[in-house]
Structures are given as C-alpha cells and as structure tokens.
PQR file of N, CA, C, O and H, with PARSE charges and radii, in Angstrom:
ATOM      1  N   UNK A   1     153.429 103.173  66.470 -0.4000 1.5000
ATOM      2  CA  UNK A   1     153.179 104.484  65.919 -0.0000 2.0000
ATOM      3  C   UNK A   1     152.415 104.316  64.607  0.5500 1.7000
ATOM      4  O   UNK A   1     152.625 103.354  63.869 -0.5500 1.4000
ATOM      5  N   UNK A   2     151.529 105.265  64.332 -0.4000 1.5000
ATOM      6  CA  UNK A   2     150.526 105.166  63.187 -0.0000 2.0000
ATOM      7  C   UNK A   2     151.453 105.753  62.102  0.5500 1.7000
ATOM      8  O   UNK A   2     152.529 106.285  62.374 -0.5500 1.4000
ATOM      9  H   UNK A   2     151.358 106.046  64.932  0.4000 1.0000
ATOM     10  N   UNK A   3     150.980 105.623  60.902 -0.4000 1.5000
ATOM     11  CA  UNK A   3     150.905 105.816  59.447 -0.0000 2.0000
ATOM     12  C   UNK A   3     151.304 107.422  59.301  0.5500 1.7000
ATOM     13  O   UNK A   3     150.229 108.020  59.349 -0.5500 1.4000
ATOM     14  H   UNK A   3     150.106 105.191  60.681  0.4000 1.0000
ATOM     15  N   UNK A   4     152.133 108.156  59.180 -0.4000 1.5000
ATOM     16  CA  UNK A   4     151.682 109.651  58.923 -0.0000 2.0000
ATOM     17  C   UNK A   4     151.496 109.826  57.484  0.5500 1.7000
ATOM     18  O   UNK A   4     151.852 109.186  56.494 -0.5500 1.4000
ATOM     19  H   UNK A   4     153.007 107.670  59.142  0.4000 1.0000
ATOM     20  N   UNK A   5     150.827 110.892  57.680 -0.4000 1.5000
ATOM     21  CA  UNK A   5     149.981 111.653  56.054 -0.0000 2.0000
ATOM     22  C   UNK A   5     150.817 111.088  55.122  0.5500 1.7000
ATOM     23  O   UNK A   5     150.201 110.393  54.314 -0.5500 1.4000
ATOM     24  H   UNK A   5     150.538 111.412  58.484  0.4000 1.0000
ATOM     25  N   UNK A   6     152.230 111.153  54.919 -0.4000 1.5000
ATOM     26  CA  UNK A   6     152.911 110.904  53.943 -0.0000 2.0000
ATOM     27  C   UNK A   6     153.412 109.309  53.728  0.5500 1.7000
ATOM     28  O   UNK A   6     153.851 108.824  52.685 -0.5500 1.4000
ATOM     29  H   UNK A   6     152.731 111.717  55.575  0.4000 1.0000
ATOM     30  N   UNK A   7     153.301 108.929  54.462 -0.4000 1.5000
ATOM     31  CA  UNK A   7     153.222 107.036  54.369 -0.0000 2.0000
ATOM     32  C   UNK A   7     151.759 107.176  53.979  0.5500 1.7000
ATOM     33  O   UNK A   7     151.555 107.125  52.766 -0.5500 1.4000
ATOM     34  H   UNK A   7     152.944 109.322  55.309  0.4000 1.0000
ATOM     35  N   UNK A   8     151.023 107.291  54.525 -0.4000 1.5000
ATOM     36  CA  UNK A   8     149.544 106.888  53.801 -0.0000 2.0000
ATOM     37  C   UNK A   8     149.123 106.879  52.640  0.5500 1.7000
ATOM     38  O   UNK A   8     148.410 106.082  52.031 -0.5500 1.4000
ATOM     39  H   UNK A   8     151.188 107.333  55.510  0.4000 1.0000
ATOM     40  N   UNK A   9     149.795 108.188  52.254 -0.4000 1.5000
ATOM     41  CA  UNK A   9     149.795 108.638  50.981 -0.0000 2.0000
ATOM     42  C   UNK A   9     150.438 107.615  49.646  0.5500 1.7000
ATOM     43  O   UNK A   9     150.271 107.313  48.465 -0.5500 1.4000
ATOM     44  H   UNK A   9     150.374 108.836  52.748  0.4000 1.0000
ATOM     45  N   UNK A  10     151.239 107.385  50.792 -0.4000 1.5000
ATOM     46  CA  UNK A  10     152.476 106.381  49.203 -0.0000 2.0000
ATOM     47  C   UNK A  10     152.012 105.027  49.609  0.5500 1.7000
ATOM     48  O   UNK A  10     152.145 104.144  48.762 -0.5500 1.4000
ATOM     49  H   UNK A  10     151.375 107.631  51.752  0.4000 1.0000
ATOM     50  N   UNK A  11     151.507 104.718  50.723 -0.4000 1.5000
ATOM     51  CA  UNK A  11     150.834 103.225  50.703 -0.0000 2.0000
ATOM     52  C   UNK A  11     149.306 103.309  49.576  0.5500 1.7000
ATOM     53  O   UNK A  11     148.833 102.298  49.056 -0.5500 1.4000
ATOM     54  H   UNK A  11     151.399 105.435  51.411  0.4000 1.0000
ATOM     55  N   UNK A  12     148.823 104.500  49.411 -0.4000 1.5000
ATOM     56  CA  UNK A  12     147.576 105.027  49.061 -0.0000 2.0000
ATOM     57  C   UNK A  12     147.862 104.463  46.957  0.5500 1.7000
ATOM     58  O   UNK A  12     147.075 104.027  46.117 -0.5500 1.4000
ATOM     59  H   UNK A  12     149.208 105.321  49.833  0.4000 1.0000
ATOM     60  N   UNK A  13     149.374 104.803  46.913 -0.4000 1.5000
ATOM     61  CA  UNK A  13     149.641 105.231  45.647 -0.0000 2.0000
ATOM     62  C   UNK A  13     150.308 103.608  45.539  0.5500 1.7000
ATOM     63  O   UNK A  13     150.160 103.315  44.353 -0.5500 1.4000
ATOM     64  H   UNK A  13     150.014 105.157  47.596  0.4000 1.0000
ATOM     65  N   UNK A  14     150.755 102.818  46.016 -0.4000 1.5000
ATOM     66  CA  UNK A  14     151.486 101.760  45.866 -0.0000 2.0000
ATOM     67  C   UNK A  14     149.877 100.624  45.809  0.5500 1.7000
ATOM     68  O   UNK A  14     149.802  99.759  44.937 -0.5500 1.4000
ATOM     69  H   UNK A  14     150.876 103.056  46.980  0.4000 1.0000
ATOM     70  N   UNK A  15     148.908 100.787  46.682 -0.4000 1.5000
ATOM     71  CA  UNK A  15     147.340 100.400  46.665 -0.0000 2.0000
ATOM     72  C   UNK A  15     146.797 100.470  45.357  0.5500 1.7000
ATOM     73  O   UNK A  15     146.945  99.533  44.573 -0.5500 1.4000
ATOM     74  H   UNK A  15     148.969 101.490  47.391  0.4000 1.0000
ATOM     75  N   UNK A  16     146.200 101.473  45.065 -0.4000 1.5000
ATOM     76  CA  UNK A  16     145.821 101.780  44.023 -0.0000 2.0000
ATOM     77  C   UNK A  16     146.425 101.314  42.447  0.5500 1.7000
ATOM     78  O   UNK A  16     145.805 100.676  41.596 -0.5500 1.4000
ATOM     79  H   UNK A  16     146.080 102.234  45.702  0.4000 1.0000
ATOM     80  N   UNK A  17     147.538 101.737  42.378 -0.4000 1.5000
ATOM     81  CA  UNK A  17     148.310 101.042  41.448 -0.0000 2.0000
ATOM     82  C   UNK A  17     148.154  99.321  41.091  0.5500 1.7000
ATOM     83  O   UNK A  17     147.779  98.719  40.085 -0.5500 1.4000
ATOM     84  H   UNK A  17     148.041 102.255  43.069  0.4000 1.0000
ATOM     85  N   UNK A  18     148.620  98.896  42.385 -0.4000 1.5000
ATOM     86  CA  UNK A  18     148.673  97.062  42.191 -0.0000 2.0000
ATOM     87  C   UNK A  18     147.171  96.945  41.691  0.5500 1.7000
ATOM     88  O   UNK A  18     146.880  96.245  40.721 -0.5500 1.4000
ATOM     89  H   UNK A  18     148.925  99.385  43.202  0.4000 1.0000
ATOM     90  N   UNK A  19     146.215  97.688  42.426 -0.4000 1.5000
ATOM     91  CA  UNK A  19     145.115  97.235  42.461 -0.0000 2.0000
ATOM     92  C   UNK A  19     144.404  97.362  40.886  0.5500 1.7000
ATOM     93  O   UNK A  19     143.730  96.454  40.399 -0.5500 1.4000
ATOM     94  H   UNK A  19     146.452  98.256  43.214  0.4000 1.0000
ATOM     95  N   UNK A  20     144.641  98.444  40.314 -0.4000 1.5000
ATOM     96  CA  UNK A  20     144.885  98.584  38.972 -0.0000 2.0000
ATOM     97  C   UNK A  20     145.710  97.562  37.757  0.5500 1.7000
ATOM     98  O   UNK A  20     145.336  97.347  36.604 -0.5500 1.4000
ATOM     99  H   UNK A  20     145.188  99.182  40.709  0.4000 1.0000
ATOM    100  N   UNK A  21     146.737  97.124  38.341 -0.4000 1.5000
ATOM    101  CA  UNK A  21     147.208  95.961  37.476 -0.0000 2.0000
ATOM    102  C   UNK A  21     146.431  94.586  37.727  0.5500 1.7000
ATOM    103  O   UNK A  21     146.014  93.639  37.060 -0.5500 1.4000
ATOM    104  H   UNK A  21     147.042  97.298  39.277  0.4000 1.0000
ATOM    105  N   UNK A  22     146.459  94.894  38.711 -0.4000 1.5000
ATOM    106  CA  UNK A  22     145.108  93.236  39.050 -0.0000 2.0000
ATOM    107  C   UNK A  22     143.888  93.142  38.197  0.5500 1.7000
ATOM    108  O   UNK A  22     143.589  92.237  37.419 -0.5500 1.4000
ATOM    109  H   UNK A  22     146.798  95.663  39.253  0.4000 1.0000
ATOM    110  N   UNK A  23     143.386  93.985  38.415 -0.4000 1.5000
ATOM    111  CA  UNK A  23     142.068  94.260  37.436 -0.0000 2.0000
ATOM    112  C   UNK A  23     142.133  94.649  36.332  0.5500 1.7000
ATOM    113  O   UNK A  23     141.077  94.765  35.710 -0.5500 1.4000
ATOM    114  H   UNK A  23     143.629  94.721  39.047  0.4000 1.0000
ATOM    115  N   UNK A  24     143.214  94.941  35.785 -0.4000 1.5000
ATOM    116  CA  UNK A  24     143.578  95.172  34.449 -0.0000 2.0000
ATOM    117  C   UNK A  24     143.345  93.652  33.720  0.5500 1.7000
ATOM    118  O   UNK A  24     143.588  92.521  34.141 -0.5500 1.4000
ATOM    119  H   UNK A  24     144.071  94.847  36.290  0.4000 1.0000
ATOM    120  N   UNK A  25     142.577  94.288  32.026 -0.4000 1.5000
ATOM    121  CA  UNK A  25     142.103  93.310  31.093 -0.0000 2.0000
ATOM    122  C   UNK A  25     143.372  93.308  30.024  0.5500 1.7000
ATOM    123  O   UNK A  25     143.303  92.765  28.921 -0.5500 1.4000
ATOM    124  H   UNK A  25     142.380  95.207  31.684  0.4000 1.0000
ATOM    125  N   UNK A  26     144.543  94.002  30.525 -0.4000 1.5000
ATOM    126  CA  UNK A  26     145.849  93.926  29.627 -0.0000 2.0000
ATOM    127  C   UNK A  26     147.198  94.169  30.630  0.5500 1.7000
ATOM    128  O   UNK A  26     147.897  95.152  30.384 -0.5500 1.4000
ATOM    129  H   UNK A  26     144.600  94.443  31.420  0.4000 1.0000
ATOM    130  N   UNK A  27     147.473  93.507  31.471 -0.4000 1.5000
ATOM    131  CA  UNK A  27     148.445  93.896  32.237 -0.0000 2.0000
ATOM    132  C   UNK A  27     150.048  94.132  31.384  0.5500 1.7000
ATOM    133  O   UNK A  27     151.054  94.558  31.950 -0.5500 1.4000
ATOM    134  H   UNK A  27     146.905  92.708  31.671  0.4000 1.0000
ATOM    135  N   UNK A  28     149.979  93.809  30.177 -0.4000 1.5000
ATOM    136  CA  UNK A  28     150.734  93.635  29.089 -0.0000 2.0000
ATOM    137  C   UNK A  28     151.097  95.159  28.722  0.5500 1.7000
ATOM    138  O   UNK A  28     152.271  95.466  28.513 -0.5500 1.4000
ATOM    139  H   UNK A  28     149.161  93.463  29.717  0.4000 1.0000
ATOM    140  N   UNK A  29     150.070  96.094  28.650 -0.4000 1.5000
ATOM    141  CA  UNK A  29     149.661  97.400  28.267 -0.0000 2.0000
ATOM    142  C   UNK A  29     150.517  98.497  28.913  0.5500 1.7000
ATOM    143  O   UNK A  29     150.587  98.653  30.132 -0.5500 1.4000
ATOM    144  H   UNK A  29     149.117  95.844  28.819  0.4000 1.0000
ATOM    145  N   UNK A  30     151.187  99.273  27.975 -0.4000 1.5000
ATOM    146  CA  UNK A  30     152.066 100.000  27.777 -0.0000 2.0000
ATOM    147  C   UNK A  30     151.718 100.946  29.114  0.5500 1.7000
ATOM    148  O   UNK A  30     152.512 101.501  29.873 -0.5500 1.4000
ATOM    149  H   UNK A  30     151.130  99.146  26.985  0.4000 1.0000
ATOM    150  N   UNK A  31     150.032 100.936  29.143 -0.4000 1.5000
ATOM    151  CA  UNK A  31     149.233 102.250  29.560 -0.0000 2.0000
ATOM    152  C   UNK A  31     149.894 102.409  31.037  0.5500 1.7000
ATOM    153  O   UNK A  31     150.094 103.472  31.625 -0.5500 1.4000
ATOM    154  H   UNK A  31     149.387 100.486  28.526  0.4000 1.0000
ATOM    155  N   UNK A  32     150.265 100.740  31.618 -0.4000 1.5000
ATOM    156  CA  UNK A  32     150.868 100.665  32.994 -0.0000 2.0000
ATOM    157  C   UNK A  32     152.318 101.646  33.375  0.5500 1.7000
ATOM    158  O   UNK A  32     152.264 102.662  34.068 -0.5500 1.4000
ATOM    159  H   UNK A  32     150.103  99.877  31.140  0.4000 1.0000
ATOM    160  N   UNK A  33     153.543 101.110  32.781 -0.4000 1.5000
ATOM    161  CA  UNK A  33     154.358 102.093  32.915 -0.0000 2.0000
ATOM    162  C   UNK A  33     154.085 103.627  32.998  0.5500 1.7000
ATOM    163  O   UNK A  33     154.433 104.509  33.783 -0.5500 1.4000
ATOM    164  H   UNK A  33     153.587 100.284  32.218  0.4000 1.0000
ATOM    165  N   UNK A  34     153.496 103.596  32.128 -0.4000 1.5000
ATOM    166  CA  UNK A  34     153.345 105.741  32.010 -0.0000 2.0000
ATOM    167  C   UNK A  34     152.412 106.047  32.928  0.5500 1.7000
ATOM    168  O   UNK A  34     152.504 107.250  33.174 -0.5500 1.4000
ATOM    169  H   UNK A  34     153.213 102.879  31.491  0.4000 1.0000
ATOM    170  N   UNK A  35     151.517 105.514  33.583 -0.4000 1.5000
ATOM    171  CA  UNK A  35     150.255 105.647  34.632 -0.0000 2.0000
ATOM    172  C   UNK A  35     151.196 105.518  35.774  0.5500 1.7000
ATOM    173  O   UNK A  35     151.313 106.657  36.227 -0.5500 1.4000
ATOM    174  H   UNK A  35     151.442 104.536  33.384  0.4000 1.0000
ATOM    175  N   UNK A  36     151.714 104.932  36.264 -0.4000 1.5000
ATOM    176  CA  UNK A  36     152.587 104.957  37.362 -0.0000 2.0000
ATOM    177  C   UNK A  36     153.515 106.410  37.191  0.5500 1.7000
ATOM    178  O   UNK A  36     152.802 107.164  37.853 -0.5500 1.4000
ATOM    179  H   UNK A  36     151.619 104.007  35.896  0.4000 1.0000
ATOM    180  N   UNK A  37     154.024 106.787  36.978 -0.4000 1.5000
ATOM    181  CA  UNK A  37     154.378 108.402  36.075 -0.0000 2.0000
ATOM    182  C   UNK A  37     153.684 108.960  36.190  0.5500 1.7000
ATOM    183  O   UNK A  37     154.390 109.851  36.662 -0.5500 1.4000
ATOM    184  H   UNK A  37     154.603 106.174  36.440  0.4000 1.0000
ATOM    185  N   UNK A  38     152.321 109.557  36.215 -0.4000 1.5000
ATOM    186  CA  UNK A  38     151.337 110.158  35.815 -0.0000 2.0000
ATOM    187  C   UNK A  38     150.920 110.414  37.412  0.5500 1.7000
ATOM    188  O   UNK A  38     150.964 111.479  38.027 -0.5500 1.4000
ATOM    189  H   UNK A  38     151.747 108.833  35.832  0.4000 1.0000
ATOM    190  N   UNK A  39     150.455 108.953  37.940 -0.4000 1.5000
ATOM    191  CA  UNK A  39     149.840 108.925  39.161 -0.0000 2.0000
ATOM    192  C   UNK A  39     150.784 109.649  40.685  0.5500 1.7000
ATOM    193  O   UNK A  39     150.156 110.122  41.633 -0.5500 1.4000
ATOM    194  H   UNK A  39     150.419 108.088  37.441  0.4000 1.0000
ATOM    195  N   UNK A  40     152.550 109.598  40.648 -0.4000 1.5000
ATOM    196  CA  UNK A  40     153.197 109.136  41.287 -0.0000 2.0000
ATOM    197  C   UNK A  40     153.286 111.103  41.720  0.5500 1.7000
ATOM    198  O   UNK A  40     153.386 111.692  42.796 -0.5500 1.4000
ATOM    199  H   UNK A  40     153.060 109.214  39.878  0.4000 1.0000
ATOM    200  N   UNK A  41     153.179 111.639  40.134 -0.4000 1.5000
ATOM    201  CA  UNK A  41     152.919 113.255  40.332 -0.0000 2.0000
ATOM    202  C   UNK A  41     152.055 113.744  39.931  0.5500 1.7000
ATOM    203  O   UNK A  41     152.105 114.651  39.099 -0.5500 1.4000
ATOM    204  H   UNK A  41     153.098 111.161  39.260  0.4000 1.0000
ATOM    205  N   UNK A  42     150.789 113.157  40.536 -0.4000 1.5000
ATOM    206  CA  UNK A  42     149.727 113.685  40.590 -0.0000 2.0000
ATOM    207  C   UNK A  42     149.735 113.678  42.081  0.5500 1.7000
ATOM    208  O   UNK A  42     149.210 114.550  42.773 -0.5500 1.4000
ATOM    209  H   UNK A  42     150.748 112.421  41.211  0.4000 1.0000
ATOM    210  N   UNK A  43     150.248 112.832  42.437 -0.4000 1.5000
ATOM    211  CA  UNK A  43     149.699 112.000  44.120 -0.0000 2.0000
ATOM    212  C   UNK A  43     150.401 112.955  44.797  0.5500 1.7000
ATOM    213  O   UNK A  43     149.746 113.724  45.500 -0.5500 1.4000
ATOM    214  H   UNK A  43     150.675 112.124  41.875  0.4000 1.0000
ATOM    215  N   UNK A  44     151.757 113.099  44.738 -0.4000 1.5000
ATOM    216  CA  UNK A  44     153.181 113.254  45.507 -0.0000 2.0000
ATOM    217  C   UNK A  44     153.832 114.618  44.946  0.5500 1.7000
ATOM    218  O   UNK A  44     154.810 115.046  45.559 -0.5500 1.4000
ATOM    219  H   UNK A  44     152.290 112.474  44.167  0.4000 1.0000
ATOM    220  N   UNK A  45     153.442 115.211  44.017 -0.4000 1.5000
ATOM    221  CA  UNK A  45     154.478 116.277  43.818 -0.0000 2.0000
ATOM    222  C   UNK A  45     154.554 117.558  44.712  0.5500 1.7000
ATOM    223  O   UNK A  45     155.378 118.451  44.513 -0.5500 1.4000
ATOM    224  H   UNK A  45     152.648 114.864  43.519  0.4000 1.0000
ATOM    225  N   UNK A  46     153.443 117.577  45.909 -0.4000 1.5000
ATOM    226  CA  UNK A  46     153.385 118.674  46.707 -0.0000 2.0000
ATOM    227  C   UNK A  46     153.816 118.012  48.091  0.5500 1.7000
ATOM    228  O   UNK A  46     153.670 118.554  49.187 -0.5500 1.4000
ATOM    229  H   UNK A  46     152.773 116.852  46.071  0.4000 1.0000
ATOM    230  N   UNK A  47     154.210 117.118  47.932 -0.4000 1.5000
ATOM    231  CA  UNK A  47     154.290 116.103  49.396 -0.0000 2.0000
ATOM    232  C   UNK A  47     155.786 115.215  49.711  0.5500 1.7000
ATOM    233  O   UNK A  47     156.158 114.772  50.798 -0.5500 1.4000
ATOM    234  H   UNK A  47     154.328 116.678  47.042  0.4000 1.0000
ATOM    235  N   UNK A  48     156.243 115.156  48.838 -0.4000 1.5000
ATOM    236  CA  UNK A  48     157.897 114.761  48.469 -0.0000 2.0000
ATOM    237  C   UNK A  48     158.354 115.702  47.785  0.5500 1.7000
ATOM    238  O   UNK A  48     157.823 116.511  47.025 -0.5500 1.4000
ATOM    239  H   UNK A  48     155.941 115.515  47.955  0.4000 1.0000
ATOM    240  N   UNK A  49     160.075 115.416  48.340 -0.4000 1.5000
ATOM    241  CA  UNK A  49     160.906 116.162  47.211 -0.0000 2.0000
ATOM    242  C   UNK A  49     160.775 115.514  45.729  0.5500 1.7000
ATOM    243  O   UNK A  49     160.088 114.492  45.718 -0.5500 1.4000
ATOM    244  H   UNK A  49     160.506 114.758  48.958  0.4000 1.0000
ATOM    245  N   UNK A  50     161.241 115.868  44.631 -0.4000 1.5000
ATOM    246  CA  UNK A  50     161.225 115.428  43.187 -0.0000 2.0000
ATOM    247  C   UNK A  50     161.764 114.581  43.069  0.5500 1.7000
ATOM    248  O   UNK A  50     161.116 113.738  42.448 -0.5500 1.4000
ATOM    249  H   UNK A  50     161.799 116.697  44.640  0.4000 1.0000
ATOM    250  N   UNK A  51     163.347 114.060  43.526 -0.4000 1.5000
ATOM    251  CA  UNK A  51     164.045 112.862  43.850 -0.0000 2.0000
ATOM    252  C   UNK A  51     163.400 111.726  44.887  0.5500 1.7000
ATOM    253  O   UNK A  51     163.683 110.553  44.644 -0.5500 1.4000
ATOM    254  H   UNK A  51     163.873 114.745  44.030  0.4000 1.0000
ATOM    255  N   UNK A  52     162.568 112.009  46.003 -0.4000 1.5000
ATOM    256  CA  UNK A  52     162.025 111.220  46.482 -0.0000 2.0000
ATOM    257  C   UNK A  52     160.942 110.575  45.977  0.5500 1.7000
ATOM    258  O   UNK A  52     160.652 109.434  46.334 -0.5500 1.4000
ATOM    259  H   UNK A  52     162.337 112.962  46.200  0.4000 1.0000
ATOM    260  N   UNK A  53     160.174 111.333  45.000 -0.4000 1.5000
ATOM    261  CA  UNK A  53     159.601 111.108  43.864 -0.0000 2.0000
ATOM    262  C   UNK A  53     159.625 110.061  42.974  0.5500 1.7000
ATOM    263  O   UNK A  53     158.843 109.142  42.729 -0.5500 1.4000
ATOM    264  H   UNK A  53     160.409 112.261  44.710  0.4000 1.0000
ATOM    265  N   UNK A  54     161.005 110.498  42.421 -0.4000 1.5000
ATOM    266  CA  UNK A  54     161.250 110.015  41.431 -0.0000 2.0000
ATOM    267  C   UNK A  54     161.514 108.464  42.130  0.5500 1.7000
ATOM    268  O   UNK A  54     160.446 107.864  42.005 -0.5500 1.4000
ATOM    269  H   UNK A  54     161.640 111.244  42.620  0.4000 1.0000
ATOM    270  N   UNK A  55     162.439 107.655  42.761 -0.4000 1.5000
ATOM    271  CA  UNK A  55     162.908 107.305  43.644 -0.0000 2.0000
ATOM    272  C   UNK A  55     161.897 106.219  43.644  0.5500 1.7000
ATOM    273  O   UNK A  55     161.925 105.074  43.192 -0.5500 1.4000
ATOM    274  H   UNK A  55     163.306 108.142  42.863  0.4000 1.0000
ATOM    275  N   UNK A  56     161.035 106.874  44.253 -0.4000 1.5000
ATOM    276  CA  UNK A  56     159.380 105.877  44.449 -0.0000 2.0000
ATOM    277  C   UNK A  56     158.555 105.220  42.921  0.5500 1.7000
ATOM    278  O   UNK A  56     158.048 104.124  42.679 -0.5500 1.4000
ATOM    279  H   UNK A  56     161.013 107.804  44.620  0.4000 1.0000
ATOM    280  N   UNK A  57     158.719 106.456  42.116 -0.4000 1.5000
ATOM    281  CA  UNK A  57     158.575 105.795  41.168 -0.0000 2.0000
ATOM    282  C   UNK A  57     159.279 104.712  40.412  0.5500 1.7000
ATOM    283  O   UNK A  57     158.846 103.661  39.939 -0.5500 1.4000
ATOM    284  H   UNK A  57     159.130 107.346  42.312  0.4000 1.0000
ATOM    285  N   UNK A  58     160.319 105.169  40.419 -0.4000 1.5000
ATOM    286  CA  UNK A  58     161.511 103.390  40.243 -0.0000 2.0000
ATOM    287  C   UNK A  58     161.088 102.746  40.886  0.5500 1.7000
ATOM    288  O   UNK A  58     160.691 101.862  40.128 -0.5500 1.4000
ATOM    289  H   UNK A  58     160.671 106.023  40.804  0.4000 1.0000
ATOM    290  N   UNK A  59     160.787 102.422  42.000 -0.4000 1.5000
ATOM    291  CA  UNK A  59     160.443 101.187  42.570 -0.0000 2.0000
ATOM    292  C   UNK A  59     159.321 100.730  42.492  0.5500 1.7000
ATOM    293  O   UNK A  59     159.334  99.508  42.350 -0.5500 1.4000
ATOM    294  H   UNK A  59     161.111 103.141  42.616  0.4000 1.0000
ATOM    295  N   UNK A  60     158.001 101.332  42.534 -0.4000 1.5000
ATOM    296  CA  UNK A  60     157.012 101.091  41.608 -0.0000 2.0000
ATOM    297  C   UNK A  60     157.257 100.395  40.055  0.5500 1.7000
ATOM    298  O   UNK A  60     156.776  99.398  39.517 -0.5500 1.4000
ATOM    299  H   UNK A  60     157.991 102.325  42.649  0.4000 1.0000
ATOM    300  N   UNK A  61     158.014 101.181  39.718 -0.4000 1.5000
ATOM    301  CA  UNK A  61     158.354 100.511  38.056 -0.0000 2.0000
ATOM    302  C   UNK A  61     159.162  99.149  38.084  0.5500 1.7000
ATOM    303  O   UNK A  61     159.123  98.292  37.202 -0.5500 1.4000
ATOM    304  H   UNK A  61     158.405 101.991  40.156  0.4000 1.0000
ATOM    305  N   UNK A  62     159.900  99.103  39.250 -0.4000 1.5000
ATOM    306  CA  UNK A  62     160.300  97.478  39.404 -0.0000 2.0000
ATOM    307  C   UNK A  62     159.659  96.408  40.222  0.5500 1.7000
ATOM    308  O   UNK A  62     160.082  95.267  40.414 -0.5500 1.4000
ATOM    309  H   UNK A  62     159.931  99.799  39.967  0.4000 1.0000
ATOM    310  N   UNK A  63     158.563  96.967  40.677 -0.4000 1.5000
ATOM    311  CA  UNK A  63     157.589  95.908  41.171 -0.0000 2.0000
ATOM    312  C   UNK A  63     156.614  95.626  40.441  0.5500 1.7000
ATOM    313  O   UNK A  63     155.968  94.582  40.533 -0.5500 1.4000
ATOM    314  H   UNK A  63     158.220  97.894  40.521  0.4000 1.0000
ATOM    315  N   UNK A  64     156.349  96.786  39.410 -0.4000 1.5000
ATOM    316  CA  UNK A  64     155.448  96.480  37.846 -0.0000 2.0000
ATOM    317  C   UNK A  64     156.147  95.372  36.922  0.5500 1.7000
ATOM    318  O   UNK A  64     155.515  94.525  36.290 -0.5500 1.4000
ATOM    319  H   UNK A  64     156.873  97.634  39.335  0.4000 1.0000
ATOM    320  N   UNK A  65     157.507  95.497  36.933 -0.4000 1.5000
ATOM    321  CA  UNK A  65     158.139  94.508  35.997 -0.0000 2.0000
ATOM    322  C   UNK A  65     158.589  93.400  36.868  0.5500 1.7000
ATOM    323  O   UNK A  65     158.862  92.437  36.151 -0.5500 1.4000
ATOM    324  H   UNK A  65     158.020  96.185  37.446  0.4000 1.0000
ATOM    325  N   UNK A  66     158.770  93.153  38.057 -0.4000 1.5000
ATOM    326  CA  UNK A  66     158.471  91.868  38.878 -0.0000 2.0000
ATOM    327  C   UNK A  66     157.446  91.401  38.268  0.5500 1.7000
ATOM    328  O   UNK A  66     157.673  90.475  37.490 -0.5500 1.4000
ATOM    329  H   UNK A  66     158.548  93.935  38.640  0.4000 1.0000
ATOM    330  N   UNK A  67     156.508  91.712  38.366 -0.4000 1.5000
ATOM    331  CA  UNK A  67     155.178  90.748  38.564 -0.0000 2.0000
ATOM    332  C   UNK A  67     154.807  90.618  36.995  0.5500 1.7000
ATOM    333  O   UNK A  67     154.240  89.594  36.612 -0.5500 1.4000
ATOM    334  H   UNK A  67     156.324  92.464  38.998  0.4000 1.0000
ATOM    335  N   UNK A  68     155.063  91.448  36.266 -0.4000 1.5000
ATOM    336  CA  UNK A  68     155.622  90.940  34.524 -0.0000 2.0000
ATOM    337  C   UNK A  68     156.053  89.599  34.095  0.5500 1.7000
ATOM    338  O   UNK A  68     155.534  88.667  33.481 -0.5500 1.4000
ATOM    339  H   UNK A  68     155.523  92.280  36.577  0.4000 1.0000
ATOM    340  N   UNK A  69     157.168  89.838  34.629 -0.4000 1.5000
ATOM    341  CA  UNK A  69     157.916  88.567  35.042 -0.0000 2.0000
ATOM    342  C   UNK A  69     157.386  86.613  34.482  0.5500 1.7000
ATOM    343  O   UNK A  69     157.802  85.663  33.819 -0.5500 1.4000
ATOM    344  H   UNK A  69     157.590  90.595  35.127  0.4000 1.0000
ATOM    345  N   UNK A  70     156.361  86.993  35.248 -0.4000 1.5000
ATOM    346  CA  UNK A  70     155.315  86.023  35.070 -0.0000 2.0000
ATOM    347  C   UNK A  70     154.424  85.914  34.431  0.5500 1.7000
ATOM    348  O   UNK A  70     153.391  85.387  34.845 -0.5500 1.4000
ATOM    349  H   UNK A  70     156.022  87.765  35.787  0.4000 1.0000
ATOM    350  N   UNK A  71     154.561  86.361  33.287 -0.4000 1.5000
ATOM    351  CA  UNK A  71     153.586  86.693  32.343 -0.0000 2.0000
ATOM    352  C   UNK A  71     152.768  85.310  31.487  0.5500 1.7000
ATOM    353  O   UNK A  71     151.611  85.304  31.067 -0.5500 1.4000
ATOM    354  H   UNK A  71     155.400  86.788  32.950  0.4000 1.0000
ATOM    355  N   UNK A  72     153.773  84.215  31.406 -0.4000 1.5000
ATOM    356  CA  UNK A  72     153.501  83.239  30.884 -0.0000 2.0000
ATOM    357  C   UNK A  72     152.778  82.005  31.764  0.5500 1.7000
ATOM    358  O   UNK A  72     152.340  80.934  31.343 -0.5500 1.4000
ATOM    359  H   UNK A  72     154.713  84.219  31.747  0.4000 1.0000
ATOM    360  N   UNK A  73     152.818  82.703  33.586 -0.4000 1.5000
ATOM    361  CA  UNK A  73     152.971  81.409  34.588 -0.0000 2.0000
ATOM    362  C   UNK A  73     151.451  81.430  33.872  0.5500 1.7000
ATOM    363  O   UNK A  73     151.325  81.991  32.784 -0.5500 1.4000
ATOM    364  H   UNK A  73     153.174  83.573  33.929  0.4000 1.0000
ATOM    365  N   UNK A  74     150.075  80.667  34.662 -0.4000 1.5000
ATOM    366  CA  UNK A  74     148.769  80.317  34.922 -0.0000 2.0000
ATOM    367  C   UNK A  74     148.933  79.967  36.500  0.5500 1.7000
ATOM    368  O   UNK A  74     147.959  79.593  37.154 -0.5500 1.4000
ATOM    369  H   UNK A  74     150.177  80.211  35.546  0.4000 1.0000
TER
END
C-alpha cells in the first residue's frame, strides 16, 4: 500500500528538516530547535490533530538531539 497524503506529508517534514541540518554551516544553532516548531505548524496544523502534532514534533526534537550527540565525532 502507498504513502497517503498524510504520511507523505510528515515523511515530507522529517526530509526536509534532516536535510536542513545536513547542510547546515552551524548545526550547533539554536535556529534548529525552533525551526522544527515553526515548520511542524506550518506543515501539519490543518492535517493532524494538535497532540499529534505536537507528538511529532518531540520526536523530531529527539532525533535533532541524537545526531547532536556527536558533535565532537569527525
């Protein structure tokens, strides 16, 4: 079974995001946390409930600070 609108959407928003910290010249930068916030209801607030929302955004915010994590590896 394919992708519906609303998986696409949050694969769309989980995409974009990483893809944004990758190419980021400060992955260090505050700007990340609150952009994930920003993006999550811009993307989703007509398409999820507010808790499902929110929800997604936590986990976004702990796969931002996963990969933090490693801040020191090379």
């Amino acid at each position: 079974m394919k992708a519906n609108l609303t998986q696409r959407c949050l694969c769309d928003v989980i995409f974009n995001q990483v893809g944004f910290w990758k190419n980021s010249n400060d992955i260090t930068s505050l700007t990340h946390p609150s952009d994930i916030a920003d993006e999550c209801f811009a993307q989703l607030d007509n398409l999820i409930s507010d808790d499902d929302r929110l929800e997604f955004e936590e986990k976004l915010q702990d796969l931002y600070w996963f990969v933090r994590r490693f801040d020191n590896k090379e």
